[in-house]
N, C-alpha and C positions, 0 to 999 in steps of 0.2 A: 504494500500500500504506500502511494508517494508519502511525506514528512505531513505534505500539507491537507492533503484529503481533508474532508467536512474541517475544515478551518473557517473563521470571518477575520479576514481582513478588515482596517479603518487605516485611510490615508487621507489627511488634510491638507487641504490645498492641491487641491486634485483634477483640477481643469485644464491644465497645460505645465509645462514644463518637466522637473524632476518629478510631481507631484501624479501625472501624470501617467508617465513613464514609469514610476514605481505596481500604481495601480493593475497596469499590463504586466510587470513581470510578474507582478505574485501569481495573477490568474492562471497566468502560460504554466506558472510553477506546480500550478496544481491545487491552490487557495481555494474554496468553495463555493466564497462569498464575497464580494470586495466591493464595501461603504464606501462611496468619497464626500468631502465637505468641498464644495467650491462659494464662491459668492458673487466675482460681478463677471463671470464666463460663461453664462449658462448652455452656451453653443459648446465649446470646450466641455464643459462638463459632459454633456450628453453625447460628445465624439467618445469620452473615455468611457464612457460606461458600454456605449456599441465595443468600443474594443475590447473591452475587459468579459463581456459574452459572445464577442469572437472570439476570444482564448478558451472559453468553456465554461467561466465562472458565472455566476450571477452575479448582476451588479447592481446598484442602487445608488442615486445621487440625495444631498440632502444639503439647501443653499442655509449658508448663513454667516453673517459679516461678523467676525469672532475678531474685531479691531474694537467693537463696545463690549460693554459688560451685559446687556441686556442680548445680544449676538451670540453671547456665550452660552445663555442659559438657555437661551430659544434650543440651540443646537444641543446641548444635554437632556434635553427633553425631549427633541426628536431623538436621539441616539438610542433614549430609553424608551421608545417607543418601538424601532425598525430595526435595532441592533442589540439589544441590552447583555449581549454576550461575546464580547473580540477578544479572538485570538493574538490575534498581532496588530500592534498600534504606531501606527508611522506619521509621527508629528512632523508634519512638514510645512503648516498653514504658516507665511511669514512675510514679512517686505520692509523693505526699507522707507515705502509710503512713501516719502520725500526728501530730498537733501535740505539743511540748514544748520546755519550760524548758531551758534551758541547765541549772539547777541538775539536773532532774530527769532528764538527757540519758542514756540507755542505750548502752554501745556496742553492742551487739547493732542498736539502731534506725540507729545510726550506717551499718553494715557493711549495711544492710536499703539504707538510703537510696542508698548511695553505688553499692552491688551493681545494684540495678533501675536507677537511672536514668543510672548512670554505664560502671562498668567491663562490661556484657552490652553496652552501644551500642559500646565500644571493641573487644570480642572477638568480635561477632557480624561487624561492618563487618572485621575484619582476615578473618576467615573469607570473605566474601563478594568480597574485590575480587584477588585473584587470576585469577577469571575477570573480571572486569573489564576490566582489565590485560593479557588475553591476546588480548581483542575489541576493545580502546584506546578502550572508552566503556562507560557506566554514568554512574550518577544517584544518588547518596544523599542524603535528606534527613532530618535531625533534628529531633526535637522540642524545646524547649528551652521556656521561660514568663518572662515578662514579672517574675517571681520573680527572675529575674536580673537585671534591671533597678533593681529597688527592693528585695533583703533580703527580700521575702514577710514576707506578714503574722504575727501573733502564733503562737509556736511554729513557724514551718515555716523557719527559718534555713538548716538543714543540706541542704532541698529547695532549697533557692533556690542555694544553694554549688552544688552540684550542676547545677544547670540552667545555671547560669553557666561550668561546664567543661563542659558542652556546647555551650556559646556559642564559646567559647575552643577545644575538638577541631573543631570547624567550621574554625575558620579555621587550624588549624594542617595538617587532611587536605587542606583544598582546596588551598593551598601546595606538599604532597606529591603528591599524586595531579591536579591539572591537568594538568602535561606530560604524563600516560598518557591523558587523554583521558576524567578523570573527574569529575564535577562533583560538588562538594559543599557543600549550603549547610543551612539551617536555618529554620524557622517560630516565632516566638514569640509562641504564644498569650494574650491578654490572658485577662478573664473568660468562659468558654464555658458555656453554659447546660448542660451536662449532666453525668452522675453523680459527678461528680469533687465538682464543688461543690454535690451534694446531700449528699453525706458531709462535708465540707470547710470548708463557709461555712453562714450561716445566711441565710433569707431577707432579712432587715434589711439586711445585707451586702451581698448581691448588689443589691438597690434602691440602697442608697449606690454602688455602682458606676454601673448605668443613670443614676443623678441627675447624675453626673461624665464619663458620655462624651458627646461633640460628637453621635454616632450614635443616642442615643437608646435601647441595647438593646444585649443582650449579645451575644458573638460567637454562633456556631451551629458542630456540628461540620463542616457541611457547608462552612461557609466556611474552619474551617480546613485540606478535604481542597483545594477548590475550588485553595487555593492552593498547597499539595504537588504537587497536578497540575501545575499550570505549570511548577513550578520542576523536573518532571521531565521536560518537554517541550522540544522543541526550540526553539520561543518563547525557554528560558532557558538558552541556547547559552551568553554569554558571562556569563553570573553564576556567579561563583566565591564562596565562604566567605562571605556574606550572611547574617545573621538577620534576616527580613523580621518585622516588628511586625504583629500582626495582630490590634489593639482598639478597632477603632470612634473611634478618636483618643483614648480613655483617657490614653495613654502616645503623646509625640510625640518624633524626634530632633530 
């Protein structure tokens, strides 16, 4: 029987991109069932869901803006509605929303940034590992960026803060939840070719990247699902709280 048979997958931020791309590979993997949260792609969302039952799985979309607090709880309420039992949980819902100044900093963008990328991955994963917990196995894996590493570039500080307490609830879940029999680690995507830094960076940018990594070329989202797979796999039995770097050698420990 594959690893993942009668599994439910949950991957947020699921309409395009890594988020996307994660979605398909669980399914091809053999995943059962694969939830995704999108919010302003509803085309996107429903391209992934047709692929994720052309791979064989079932699939299920469910919108909701998890950049408010009110976004969060709608979505925990649908989850415990359509879902109220995941297997594996792929925190991926995230953005950098906008570049700015320190001077010119809103708190509103503040409560935006910290909302999406931070406190939904905290309250969605507390929703989710209960049943976990009651099976004494599951998989989470986070999204985090290579922003945590270096401060991120001009304007995006508060993203990068952010992706670095994702770096840091990594390793404090896997801590708590190993002895239940749950894995949890994290992915930190360097530069990936897709819409993120079509909105985000400019072309120049991204060449100054390709020019600086040993690999020649930007990540792809498919390598960054390629690697959320394993790290959901039984392959990554004894990998606990890990943020695997994943830039072409961009960024080295």
């Amino acid at each position: 029987m594959n690893e993942f048979s009668n599994q439910t997958a949950l991957v947020t931020g699921a309409s395009r991109g890594i988020g996307a791309a994660t979605a398909v590979a669980l399914a091809r993997a053999g995943v059962a069932r694969v939830v995704i949260q999108y919010n302003s792609f509803p085309e996107g969302a429903a391209q992934t869901v047709d692929a994720v039952r052309a791979a064989g799985a079932t699939g299920h979309a469910v919108h909701a803006d998890l950049s408010t607090t009110e976004g969060i709880h709608s979505f925990l309420e649908e989850l415990d509605r359509t879902a109220p039992a995941v297997d594996i949980l792929v925190n991926n819902a995230g953005s950098l929303v906008r570049r700015s100044t320190l001077t010119e900093y809103s708190e509103s963008l503040y409560d935006a940034i910290m909302n999406l990328n931070v406190k939904s991955l905290w309250f969605i994963t507390k929703a989710c590992v209960p049943h976990m917990i009651d099976r004494k196995a599951g998989a989470i894996v986070n999204v985090s960026s290579i922003a945590a590493r270096n401060g991120g570039g001009p304007g995006a500080t508060m993203y990068a803060a952010a992706k670095a307490a994702v770096s840091a609830i990594t390793k404090g879940l896997a801590k708590e939840l190993a002895p239940k029999g749950i894995r949890v680690n994290a992915i930190s995507p360097g530069t990936v070719d897709n819409h993120f830094h079509e909105v985000f960076s400019s072309r120049a940018v991204l060449d100054s990247v390709v020019a600086a990594t040993p690999a020649g070329r930007l990540g792809s989202n498919e390598d960054m699902a390629n690697a959320v797979l394993f790290l959901c796999s039984r392959q990554a039995d004894y990998i606990h709280g890990q943020t695997l770097e994943i830039n072409g050698g961009h960024f080295m420990i």
